[in-house]
N, C-alpha and C positions, 0 to 999 in steps of 0.2 A: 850545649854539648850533646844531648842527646835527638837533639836534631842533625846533627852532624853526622852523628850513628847512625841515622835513619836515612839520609839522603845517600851517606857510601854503603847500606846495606842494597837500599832500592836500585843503586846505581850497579853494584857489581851483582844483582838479581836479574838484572836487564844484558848487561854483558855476558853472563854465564849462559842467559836462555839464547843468545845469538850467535852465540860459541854453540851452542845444542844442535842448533836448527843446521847451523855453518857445516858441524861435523857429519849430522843423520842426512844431509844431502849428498856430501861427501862419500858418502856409504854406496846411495844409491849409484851416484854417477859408474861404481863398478860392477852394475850390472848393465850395462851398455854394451853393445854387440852381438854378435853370434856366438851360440854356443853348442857342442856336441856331445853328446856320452850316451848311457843307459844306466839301467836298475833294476830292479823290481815292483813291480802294482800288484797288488791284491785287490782285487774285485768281490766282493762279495757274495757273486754268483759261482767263482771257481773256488775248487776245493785249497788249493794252494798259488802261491805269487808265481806271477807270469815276469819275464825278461823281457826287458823294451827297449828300444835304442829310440833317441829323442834329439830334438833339435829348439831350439827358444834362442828367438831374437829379444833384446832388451834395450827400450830408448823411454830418453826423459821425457816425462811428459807435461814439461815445466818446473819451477825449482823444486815440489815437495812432493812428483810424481811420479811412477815409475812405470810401465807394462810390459810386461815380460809375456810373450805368447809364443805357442809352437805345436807339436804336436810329439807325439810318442807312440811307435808304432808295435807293434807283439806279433814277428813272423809275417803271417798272412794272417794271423786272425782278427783282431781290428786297430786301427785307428784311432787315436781321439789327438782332442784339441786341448792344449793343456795350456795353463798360463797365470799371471796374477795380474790384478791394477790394483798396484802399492799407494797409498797416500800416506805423507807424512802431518801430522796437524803440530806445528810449532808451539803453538796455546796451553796444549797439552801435552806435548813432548809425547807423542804417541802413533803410533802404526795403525790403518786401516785399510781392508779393501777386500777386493771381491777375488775368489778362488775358481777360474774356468778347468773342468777336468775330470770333475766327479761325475757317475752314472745319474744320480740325483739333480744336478742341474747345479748351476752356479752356488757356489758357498759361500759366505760370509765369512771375513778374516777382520776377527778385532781386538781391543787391548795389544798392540803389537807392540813390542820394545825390543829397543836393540841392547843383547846381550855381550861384548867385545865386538865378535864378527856375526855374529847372529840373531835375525829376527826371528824371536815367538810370537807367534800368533793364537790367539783362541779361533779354532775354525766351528762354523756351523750348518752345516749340510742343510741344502733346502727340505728333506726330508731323512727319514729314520734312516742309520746305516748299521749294522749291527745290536741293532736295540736302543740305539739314539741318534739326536743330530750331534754329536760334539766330539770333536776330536782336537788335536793339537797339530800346527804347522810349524815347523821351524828350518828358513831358509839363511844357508851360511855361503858368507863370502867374502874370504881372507883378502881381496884385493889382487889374487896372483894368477888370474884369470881364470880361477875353478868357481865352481858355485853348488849345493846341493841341495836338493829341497827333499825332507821328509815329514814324513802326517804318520802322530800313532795314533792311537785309539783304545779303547778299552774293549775288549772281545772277552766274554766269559770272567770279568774280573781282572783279566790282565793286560797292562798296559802291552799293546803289541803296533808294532812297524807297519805299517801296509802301505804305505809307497816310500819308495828311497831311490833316489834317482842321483847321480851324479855325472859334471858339466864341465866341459871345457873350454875355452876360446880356442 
């Protein structure tokens, strides 16, 4: 009998984790395409967040990959290149990957989990940003062709905003 227990435990263990992997794919697949909007960045050399209008193409980068890149522009004042490459790991039912957009250089984005519609991520700045490398990312995406990605941070002790960007197809 209790082997019985143990092979319908392992069994619907193995199903549930392919059910996981089936739906966080699923996830991804809707950030596929083109997308338009703006927001806010806060840079840490400006006194206050600057307005940007932005654009991010998004394709699979095989079943448990995602890249989302593009750029976001401020006016005439600059430029940058903004983006993520999402990895989903099945094994560990878990989000990882690299943040392109920071002044500091490529971020690190790990411990990722999807929350309903939204990934948190632990982000870690190649170098210091406000007195450290560590901030929070979390990218939402109800499936209805919007998408937003914001990063807060801790400045002075409190949790604060410094980019909020929001997207549309």
């Amino acid at each position: 009998m209790a082997y019985k227990c143990t092979i319908a435990l392992v069994t619907f263990a193995a199903l549930a984790g392919t059910a996981y992997a089936q739906a966080n794919n699923s996830y991804l697949q809707r950030f596929e395409g083109q997308f338009r909007g703006g927001g806010t960045v806060q840079r840490d050399v400006d006194p206050s967040p600057r307005r940007v209008t932005c654009t991010l193409d998004g394709q699979l980068q095989g079943a448990n990959a995602l890249a989302i890149q593009g750029t976001c522009r401020a006016a005439v004042i600059f430029t940058r290149r903004i983006g993520a490459d999402i990895r989903f790991d099945p094994a560990s039912n878990s989000f990882s990957g690299i943040y392109t957009g920071s002044t500091t250089g490529p971020a690190q984005l790990s411990n990722g989990r999807l929350q309903n519609n939204q990934l948190v991520f632990d982000l870690t700045y190649a170098k210091a940003v406000y007195g450290d490398r560590n901030a929070t990312m979390k990218i939402n995406n109800a499936g209805d062709g919007k998408l937003s990605m914001i990063v807060t941070d801790q400045i002075n002790g409190q949790t604060t905003q410094t980019s909020a960007i929001s997207l549309q197809k």
